[in-house]
BATIZA-509591 format. One record per residue: residue number from 1; residue in one letter; chain; x, y, z of N, C-alpha, C in turn. Coordinates in steps of 0.02 Angstrom, whole numbers, plus 50000, padded with zeros to 5 digits. Layout:
<lumnus>
LUMNU  num  residu  chaine  n_east  n_north   n_up  ca_east  ca_north  ca_up  c_east  c_north   c_up
LUMNU  NUM       A       A       X        Y      Z        X         Y      Z       X        Y      Z
...
</lumnus>
This chain:
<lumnus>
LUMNU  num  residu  chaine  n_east  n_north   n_up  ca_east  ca_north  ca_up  c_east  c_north   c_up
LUMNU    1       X       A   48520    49918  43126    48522     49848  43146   48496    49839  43217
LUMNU    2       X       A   48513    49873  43267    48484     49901  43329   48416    49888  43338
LUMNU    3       X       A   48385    49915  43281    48304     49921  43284   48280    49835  43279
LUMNU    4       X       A   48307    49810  43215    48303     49759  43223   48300    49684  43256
LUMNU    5       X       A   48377    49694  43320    48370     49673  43359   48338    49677  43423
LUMNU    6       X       A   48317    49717  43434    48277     49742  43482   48182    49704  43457
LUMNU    7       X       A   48179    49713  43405    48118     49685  43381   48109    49627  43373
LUMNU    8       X       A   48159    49561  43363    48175     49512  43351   48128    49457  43411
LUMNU    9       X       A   48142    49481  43459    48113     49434  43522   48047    49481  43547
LUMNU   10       X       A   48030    49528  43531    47964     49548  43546   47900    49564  43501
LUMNU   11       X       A   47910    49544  43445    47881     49547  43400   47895    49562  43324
LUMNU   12       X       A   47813    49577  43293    47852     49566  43232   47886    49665  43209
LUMNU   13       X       A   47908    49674  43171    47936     49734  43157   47857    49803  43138
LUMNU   14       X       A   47888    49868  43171    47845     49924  43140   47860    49976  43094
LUMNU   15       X       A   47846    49916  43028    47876     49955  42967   47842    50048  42972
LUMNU   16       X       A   47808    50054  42989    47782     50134  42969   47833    50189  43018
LUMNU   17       X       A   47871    50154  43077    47905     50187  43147   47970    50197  43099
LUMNU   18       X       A   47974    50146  43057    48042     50150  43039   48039    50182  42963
LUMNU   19       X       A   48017    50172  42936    47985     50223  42895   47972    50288  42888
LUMNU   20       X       A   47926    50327  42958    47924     50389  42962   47994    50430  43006
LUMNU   21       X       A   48028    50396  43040    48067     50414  43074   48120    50468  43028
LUMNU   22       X       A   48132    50538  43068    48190     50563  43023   48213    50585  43083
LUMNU   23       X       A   48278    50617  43049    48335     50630  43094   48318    50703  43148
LUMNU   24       X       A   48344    50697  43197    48326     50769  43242   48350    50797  43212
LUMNU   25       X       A   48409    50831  43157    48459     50891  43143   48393    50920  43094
LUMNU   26       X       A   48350    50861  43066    48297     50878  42995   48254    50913  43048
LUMNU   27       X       A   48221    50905  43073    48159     50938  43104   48168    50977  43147
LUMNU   28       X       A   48264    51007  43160    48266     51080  43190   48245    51124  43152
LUMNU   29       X       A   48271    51113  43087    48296     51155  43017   48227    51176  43014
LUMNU   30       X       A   48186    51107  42987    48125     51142  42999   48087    51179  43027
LUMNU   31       X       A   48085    51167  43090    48086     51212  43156   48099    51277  43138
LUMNU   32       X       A   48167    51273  43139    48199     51360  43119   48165    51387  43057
LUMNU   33       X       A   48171    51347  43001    48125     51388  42941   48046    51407  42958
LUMNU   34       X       A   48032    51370  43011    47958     51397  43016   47973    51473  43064
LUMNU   35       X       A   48032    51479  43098    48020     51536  43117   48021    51594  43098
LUMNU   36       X       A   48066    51588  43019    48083     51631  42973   48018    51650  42936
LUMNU   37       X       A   47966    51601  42917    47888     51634  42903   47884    51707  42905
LUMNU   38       X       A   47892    51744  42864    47818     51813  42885   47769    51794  42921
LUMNU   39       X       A   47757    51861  42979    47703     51856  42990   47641    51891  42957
LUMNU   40       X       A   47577    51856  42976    47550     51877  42923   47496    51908  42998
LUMNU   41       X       A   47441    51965  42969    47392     51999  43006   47334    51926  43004
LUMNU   42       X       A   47321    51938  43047    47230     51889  43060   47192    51904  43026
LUMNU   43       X       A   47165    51994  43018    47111     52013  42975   47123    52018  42914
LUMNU   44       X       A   47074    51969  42878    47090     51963  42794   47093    52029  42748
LUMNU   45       X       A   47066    52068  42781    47036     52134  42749   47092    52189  42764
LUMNU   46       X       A   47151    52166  42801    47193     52209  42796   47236    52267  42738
LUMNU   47       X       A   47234    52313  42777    47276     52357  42698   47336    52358  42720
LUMNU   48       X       A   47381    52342  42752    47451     52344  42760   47500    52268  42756
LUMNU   49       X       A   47543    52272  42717    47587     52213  42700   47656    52234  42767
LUMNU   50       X       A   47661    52152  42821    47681     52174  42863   47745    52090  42879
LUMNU   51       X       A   47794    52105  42877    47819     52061  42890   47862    52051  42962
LUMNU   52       X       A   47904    51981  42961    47954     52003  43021   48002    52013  43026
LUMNU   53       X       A   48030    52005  42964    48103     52036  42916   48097    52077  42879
LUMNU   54       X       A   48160    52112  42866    48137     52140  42804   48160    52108  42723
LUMNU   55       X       A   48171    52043  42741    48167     51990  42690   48139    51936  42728
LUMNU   56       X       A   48117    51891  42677    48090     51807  42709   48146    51766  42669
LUMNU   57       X       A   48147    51707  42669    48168     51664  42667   48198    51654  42593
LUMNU   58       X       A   48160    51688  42546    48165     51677  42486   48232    51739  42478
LUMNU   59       X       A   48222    51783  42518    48269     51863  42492   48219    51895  42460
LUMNU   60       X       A   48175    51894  42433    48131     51948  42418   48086    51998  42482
LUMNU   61       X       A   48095    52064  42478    48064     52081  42530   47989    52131  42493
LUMNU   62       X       A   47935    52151  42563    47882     52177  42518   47907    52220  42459
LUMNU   63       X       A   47949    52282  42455    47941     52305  42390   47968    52270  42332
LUMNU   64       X       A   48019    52229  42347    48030     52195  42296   47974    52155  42254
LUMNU   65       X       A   47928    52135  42299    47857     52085  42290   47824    52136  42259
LUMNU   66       X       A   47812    52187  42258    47750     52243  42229   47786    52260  42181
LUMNU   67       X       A   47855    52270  42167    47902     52316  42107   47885    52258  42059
LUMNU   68       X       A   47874    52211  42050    47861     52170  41990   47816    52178  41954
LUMNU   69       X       A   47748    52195  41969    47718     52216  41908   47696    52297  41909
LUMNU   70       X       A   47745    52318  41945    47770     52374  41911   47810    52395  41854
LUMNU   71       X       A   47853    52335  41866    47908     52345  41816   47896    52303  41738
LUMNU   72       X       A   47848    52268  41752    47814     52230  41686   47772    52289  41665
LUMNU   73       X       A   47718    52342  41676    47707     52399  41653   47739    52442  41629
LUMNU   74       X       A   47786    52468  41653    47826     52505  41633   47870    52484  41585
LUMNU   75       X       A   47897    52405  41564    47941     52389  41515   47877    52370  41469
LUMNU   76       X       A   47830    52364  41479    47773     52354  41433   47775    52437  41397
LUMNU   77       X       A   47765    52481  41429    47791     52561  41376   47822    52572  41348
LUMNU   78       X       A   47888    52555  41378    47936     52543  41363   47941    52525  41278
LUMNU   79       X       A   47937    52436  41285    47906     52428  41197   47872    52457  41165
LUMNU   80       X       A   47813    52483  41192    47763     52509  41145   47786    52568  41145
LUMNU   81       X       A   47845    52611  41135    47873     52670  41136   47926    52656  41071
LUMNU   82       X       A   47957    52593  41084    48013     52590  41037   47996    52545  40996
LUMNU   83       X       A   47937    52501  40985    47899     52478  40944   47867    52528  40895
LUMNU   84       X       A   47837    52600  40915    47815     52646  40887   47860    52673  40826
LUMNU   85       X       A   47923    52680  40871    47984     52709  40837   48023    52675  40759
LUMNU   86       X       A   48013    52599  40795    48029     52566  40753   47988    52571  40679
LUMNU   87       X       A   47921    52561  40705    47886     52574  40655   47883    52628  40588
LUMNU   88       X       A   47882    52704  40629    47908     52759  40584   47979    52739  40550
LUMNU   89       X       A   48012    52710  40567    48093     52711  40553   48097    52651  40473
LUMNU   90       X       A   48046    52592  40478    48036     52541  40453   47996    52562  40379
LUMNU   91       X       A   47936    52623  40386    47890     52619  40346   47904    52732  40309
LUMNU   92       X       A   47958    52715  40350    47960     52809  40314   47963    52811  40264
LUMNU   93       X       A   47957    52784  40215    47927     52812  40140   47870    52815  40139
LUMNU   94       X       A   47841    52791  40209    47761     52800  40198   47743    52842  40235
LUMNU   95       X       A   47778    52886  40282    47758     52907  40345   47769    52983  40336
LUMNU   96       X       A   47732    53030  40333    47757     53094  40338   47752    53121  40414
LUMNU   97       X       A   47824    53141  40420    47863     53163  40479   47808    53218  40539
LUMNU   98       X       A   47797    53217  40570    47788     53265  40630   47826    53261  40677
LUMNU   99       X       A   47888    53307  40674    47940     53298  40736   47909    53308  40799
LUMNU  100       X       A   47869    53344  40832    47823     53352  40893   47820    53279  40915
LUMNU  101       X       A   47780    53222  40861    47773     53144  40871   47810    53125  40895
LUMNU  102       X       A   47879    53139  40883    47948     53084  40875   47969    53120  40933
LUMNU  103       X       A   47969    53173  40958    47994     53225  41010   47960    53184  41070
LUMNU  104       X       A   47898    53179  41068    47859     53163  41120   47881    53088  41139
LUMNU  105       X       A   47870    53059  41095    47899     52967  41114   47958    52961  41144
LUMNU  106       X       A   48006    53012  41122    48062     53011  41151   48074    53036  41232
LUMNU  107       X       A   48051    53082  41232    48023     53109  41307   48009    53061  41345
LUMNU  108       X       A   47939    53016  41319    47904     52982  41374   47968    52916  41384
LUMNU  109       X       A   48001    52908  41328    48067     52865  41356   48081    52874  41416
LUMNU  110       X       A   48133    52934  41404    48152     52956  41466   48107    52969  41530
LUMNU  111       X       A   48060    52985  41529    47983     52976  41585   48006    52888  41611
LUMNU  112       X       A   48001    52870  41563    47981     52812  41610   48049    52775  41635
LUMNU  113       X       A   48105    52795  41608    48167     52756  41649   48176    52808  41706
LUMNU  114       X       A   48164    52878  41695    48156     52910  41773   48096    52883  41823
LUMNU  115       X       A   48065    52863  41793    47998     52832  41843   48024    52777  41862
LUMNU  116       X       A   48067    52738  41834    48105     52663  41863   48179    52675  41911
LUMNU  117       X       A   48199    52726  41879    48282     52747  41937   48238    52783  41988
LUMNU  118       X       A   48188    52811  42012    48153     52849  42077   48124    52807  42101
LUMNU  119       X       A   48103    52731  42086    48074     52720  42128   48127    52655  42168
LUMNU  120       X       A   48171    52675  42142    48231     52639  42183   48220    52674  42269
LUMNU  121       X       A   48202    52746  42267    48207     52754  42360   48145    52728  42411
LUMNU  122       X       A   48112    52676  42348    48061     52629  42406   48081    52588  42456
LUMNU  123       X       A   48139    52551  42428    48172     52487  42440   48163    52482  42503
LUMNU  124       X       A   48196    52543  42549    48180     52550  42614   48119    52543  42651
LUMNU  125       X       A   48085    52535  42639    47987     52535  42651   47975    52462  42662
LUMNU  126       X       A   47956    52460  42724    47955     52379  42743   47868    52390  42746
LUMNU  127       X       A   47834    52416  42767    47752     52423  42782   47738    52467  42737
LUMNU  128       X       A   47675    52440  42695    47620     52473  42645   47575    52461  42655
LUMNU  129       X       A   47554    52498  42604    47469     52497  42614   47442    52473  42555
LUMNU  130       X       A   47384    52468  42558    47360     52451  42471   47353    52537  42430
LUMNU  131       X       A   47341    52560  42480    47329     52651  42423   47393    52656  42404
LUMNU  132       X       A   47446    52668  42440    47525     52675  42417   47530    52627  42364
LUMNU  133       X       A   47535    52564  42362    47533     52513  42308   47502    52548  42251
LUMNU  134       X       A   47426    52551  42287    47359     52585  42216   47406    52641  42170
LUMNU  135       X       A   47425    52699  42206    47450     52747  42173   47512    52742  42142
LUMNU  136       X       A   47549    52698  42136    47616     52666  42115   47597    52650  42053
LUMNU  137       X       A   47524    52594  42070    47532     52560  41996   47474    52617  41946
LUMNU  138       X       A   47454    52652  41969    47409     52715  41937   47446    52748  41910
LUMNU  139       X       A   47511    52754  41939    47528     52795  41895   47568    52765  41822
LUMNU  140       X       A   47609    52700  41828    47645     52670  41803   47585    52653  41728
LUMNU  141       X       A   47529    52650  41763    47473     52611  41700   47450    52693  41649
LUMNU  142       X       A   47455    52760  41701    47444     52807  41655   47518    52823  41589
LUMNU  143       X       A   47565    52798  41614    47628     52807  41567   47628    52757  41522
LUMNU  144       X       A   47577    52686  41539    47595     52672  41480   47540    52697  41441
LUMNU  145       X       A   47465    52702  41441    47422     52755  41407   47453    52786  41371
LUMNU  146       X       A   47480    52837  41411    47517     52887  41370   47587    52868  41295
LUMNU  147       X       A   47605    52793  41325    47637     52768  41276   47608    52750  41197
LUMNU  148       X       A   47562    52716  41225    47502     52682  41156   47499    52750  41133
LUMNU  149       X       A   47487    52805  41155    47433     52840  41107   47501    52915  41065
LUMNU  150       X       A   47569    52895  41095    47618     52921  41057   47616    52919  40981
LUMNU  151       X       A   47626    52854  40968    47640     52854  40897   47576    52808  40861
LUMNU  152       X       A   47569    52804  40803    47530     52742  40785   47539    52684  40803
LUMNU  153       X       A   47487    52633  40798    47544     52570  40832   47532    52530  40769
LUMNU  154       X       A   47494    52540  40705    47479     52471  40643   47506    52543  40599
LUMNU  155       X       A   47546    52525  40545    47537     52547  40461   47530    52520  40438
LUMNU  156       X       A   47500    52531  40391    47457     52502  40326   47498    52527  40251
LUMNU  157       X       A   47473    52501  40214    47517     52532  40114   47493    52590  40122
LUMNU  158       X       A   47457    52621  40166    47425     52703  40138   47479    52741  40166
LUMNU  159       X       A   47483    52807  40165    47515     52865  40176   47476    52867  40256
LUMNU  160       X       A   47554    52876  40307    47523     52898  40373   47543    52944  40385
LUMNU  161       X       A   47502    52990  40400    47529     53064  40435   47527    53059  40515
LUMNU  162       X       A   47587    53077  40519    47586     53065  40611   47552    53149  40639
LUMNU  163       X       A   47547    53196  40592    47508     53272  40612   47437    53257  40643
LUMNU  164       X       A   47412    53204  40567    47338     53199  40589   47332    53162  40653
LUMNU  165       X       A   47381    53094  40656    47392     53054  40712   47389    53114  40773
LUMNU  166       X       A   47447    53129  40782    47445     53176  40857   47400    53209  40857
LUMNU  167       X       A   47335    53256  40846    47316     53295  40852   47263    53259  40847
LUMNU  168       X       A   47240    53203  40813    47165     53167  40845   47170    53132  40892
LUMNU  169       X       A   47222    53118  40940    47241     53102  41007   47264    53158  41044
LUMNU  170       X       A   47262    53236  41034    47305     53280  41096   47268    53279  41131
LUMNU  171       X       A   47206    53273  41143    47159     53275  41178   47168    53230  41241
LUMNU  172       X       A   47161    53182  41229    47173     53099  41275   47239    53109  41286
LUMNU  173       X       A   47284    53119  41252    47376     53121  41255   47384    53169  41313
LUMNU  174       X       A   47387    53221  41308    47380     53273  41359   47321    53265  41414
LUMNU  175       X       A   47271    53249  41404    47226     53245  41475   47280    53181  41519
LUMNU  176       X       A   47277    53114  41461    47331     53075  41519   47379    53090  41556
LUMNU  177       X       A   47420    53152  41515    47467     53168  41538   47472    53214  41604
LUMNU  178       X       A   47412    53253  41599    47397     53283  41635   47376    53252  41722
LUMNU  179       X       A   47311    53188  41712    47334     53130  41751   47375    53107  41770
LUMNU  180       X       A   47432    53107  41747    47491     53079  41755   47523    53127  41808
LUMNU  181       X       A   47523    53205  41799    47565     53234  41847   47528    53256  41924
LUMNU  182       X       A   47473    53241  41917    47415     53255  41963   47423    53187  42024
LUMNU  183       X       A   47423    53133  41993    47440     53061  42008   47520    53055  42058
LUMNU  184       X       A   47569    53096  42040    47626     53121  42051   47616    53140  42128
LUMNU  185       X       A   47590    53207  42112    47572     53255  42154   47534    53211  42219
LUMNU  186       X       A   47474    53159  42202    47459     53159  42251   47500    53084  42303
LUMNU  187       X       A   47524    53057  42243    47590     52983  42270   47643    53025  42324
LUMNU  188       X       A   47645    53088  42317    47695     53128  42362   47675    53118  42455
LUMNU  189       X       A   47600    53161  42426    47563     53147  42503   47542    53085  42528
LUMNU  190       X       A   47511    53040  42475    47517     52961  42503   47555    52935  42538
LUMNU  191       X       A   47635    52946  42517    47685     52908  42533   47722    52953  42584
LUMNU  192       X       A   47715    53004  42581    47768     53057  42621   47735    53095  42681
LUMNU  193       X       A   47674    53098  42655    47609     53158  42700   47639    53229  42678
LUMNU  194       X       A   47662    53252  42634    47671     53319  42614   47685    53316  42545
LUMNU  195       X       A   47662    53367  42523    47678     53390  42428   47743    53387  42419
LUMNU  196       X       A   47772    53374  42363    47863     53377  42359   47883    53462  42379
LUMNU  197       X       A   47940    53453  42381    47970     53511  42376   47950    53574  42333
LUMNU  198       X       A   47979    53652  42352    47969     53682  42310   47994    53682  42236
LUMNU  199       X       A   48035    53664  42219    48093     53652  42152   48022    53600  42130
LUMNU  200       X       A   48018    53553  42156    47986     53490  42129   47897    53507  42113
LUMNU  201       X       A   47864    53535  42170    47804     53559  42138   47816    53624  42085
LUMNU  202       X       A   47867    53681  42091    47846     53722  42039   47853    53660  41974
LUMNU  203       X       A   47888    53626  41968    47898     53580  41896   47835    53551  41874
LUMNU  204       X       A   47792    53546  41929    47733     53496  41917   47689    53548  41899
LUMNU  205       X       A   47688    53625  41942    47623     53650  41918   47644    53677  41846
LUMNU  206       X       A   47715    53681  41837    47718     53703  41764   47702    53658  41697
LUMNU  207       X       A   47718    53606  41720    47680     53564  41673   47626    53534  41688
LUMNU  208       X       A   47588    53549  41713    47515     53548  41727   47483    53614  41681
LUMNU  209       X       A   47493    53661  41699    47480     53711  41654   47498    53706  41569
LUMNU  210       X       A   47548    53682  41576    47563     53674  41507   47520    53623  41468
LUMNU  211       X       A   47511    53556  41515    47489     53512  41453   47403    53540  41469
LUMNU  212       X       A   47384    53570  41506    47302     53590  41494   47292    53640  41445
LUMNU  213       X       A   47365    53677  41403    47340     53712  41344   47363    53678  41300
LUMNU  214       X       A   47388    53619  41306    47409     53569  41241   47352    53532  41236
LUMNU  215       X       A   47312    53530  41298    47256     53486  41283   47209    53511  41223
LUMNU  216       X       A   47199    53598  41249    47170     53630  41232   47151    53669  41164
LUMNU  217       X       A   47213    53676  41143    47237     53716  41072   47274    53666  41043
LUMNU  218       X       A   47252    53696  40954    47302     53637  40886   47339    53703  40866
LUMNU  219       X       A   47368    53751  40886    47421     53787  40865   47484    53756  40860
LUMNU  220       X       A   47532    53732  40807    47580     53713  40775   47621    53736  40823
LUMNU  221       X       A   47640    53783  40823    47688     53834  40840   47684    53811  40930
LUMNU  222       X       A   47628    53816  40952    47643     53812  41035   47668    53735  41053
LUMNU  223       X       A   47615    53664  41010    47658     53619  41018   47724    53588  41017
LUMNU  224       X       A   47756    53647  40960    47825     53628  40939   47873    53677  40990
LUMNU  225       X       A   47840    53703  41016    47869     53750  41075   47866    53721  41140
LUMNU  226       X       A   47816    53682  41165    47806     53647  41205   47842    53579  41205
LUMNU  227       X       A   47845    53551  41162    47894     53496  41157   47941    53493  41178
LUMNU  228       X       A   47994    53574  41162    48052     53561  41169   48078    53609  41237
LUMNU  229       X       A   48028    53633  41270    48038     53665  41346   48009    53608  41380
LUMNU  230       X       A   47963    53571  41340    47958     53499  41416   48027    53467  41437
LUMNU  231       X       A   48069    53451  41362    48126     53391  41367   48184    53443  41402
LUMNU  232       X       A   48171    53499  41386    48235     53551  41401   48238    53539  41492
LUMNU  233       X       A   48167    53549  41516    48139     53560  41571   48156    53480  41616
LUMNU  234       X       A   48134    53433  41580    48153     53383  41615   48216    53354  41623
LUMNU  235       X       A   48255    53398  41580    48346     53351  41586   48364    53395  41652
LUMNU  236       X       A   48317    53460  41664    48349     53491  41717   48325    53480  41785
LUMNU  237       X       A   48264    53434  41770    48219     53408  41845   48271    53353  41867
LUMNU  238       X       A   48275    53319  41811    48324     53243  41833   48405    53258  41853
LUMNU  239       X       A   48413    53313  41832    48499     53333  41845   48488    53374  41910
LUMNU  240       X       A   48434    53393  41944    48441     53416  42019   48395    53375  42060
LUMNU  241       X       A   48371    53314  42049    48313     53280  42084   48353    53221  42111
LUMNU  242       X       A   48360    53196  42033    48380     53119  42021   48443    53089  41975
LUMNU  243       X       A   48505    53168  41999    48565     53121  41962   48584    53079  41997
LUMNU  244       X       A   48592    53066  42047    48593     53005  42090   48567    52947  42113
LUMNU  245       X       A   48587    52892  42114    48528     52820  42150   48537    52810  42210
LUMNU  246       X       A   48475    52851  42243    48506     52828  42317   48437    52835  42336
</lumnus>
């Protein structure tokens, strides 16, 4: 009313003054939220994600921002692992059995929820790079590869043999896989500047060796041997690596 009277004897009113006007408490807030901003680098071409919290405003901080389509890859395997499964389980009167198949899908299960509880010790990591990123999601995209080419992914009314299946993929199955631990190996030095541990590289060069003669040879006998010293091998990597989340 103030405004009003005050305008009354000097003219006519300035609807836009009174209009744009807001309160001082509004345009501290604002104020303050602009200080909460990330900062961002000048050079567009930067490779490091750099903030001034280690959250912004929202609560998401950088790894949280990069773990997302990480974790859409990896639950993307995820399905196409137990989609596979489903499938054999749905059409087994049509499906003749290769336990090696069903051995392996099951494995890469467990692969990839250990690849999701380890990478819980990023959280801490406020500055990246794009190669650290690169090799994160390199590796996440070789597991799921390795997922698709587990089991069949279409049956049909015909008779599927999952023998012929695995073995016109060991080739690609095992080279990925093989990618896969190489990819490992070098996410160690990316992120750390040194190879893992001893416990942790002998595990890698042993299955490195291993899947380059799975790549290599269709002997029955070594795959079904290999199958079950990988899973034996990995309940014992994760029970001295990663029984813990921390």
């Amino acid at each position: 009313m103030s405004e009003f009277k005050k305008t009354a004897a000097t003219g006519p009113i300035d609807l836009s003054r009174l209009l744009w006007r807001q309160p001082v408490g509004c345009k501290k807030s604002r104020m303050m939220q602009a200080t909460r901003l990330p900062l961002q680098k000048s050079d567009p071409w930067s490779t490091e994600v750099l903030s001034s919290d280690s959250a912004d405003a929202s609560g998401m901080d950088e790894f949280g921002y990069l773990a997302v389509i990480l974790s859409i890859i990896l639950g993307l395997s995820v399905t196409q692992l137990l989609q596979g499964l489903s499938n054999v389980i749905n059409a087994r009167d049509r499906v003749r059995i290769y336990w090696p198949a069903i051995g392996w899908a099951l494995l890469l299960l467990v692969i990839d929820i250990q690849a999701w509880w380890s990478m819980f010790g990023y959280r801490g990591r406020h500055t990246w790079t794009f190669l650290q990123f690169a090799i994160l999601l390199l590796e996440t995209i070789l597991l799921y590869l390795l997922a698709a080419l587990a089991l069949p992914n279409a049956f049909s009314a015909e008779i599927v043999d999952l023998r012929v299946n695995y073995f016109r993929h060991a080739r690609w199955f095992f080279g990925s896989f093989l990618a896969v631990l190489l990819v490992s190996l070098v996410k160690s030095v990316v992120m750390s500047g040194s190879l893992p541990g001893p416990f942790d590289l002998t595990f890698h060069l042993f299955w490195i060796a291993g899947a380059t003669i799975a790549a290599a040879t269709r002997s029955d006998r070594f795959h079904k041997v290999f199958v079950c010293v990988a899973g034996v091998s990995f309940i014992v990597y994760i029970g001295a690596l990663f029984a813990e989340l921390h």
